[in-house]
C-alpha positions as CSV (number, residue, x, y, z in Angstrom):
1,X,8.3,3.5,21.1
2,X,8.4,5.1,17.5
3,X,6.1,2.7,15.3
4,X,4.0,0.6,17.9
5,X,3.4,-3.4,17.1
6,X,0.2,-5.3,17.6
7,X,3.1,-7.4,20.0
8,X,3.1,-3.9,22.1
9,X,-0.6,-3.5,22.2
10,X,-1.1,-7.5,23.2
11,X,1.9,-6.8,26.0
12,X,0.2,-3.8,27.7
13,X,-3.2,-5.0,27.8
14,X,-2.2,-9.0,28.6
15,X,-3.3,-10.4,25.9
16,X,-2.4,-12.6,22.7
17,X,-0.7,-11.1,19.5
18,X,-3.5,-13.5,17.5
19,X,-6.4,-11.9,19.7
20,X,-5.3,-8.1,19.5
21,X,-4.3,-9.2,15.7
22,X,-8.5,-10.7,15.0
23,X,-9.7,-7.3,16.8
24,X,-7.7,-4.7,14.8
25,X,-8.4,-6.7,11.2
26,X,-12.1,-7.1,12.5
27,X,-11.6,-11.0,12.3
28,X,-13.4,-12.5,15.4
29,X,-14.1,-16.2,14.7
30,X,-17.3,-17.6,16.3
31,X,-15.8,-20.4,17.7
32,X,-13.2,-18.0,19.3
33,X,-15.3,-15.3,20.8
34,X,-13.4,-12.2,22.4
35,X,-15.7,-9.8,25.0
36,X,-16.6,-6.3,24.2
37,X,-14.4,-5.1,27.3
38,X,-11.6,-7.2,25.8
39,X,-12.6,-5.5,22.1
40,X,-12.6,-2.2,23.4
41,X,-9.4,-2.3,26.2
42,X,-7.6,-3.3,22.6
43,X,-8.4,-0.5,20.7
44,X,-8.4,2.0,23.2
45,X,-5.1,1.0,23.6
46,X,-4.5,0.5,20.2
47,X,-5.7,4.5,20.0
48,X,-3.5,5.6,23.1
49,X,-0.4,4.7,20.9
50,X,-1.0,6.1,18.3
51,X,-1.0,2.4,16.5
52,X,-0.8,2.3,12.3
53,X,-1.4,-1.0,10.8
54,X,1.9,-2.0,9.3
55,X,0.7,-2.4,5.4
56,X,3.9,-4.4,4.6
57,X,3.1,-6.8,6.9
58,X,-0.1,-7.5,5.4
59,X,0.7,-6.7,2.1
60,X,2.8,-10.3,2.5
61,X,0.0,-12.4,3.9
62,X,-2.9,-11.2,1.6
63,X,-0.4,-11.1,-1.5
64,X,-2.0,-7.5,-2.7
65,X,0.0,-4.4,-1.8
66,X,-3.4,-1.8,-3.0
67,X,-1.3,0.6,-4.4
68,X,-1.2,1.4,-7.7
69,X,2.2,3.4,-9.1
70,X,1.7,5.9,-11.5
71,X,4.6,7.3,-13.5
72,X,4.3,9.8,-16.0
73,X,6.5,12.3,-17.8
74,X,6.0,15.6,-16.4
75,X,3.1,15.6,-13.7
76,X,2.8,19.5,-14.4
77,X,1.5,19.2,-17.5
78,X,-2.3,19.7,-17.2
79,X,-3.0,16.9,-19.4
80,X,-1.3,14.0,-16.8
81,X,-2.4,16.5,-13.9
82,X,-6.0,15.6,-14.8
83,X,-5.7,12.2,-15.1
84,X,-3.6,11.6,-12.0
85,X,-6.6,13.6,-10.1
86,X,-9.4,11.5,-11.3
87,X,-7.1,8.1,-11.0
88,X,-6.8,9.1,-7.7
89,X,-10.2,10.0,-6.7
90,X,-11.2,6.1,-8.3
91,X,-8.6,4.3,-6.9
92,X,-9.4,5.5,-3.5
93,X,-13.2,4.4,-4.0
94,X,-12.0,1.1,-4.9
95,X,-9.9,0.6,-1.6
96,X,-6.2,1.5,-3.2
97,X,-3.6,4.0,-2.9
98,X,-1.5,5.6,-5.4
99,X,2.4,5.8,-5.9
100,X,3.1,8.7,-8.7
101,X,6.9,8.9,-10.1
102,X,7.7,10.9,-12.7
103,X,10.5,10.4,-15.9
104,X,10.8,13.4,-16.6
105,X,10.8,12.6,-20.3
106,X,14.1,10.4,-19.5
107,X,14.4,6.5,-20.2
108,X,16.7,6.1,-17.4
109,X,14.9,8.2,-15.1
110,X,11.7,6.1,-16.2
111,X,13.4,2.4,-15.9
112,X,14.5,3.9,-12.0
113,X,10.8,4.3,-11.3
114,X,9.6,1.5,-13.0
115,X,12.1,-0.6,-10.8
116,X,11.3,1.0,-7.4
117,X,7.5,0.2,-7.7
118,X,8.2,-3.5,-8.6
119,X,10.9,-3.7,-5.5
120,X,7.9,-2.3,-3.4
121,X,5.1,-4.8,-4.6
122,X,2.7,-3.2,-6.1
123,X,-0.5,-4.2,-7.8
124,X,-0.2,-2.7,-10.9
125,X,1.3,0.0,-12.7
126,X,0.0,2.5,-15.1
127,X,2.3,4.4,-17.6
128,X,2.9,7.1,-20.3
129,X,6.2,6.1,-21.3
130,X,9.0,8.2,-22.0
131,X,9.8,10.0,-25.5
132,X,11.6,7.1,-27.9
133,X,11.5,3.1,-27.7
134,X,14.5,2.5,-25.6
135,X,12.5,0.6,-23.0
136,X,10.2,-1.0,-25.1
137,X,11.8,-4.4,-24.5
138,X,12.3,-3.7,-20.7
139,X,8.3,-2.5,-20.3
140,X,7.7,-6.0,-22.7
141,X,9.3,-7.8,-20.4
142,X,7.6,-6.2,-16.9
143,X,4.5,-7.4,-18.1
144,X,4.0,-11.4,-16.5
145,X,4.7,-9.1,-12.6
146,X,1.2,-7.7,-13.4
């Protein structure tokens, strides 16, 4: 079993996908309550293999990835090394993850990054655009994903 389901943990302990599901997000309902032994069975199990919540999954029933991409021109530069550190350390606090891609100074380069972020659903992106305005209209035009 390489990436184990909530369906794996609900088949080994014998119970529903919705009631392993309500203990792993920490949503117990009142009107649905679910024993300690049952709470803990779960995620000991949940622990024994070596479960990881599957953030695409949920990134399509909340509608908010939390990651934030990042693409700069050259990340070695202290200047954008800086920034990229404190981003970080703030977008952590705030409950988000970062994606960093770089453009290396290259309009094509940047355009590729640009597009893999959007294809993976992210929140938001910020950006130090490339030397020259050849994707001005293409960045213009990003702007109603945000």
């Amino acid at each position: 079993m390489l990436y184990p389901t909530i369906e794996d943990i609900a088949k080994k302990v014998n119970k529903s996908v919705a009631t392993v599901s309500r203990v792993l997000n920490g949503k117990e309902q009142q009107d649905i309550p679910i024993s300690g032994k049952t709470r803990d069975l779960i995620l000991k199990t949940a622990k024994e293999l070596h479960y990881r919540p599957n953030f695409l999954a949920k990134n399509l029933v909340q509608g908010d990835s939390r990651v934030i991409g990042f693409v700069v021109p050259d990340i070695m530069q202290s200047y954008f090394n800086e920034i990229c550190y404190y981003m970080n350390r703030k977008l952590n606090d705030a409950g988000y993850d970062m994606v960093l891609a770089h453009s290396y100074e290259n309009s094509k380069t940047e355009r590729h990054s640009i597009e893999m972020l959007l294809s993976r659903r992210v929140s938001g992106i910020v950006i130090s655009p490339a030397m020259g305005r050849d994707n001005r209209s293409f960045l213009e035009g990003i702007q109603h994903y945000m």
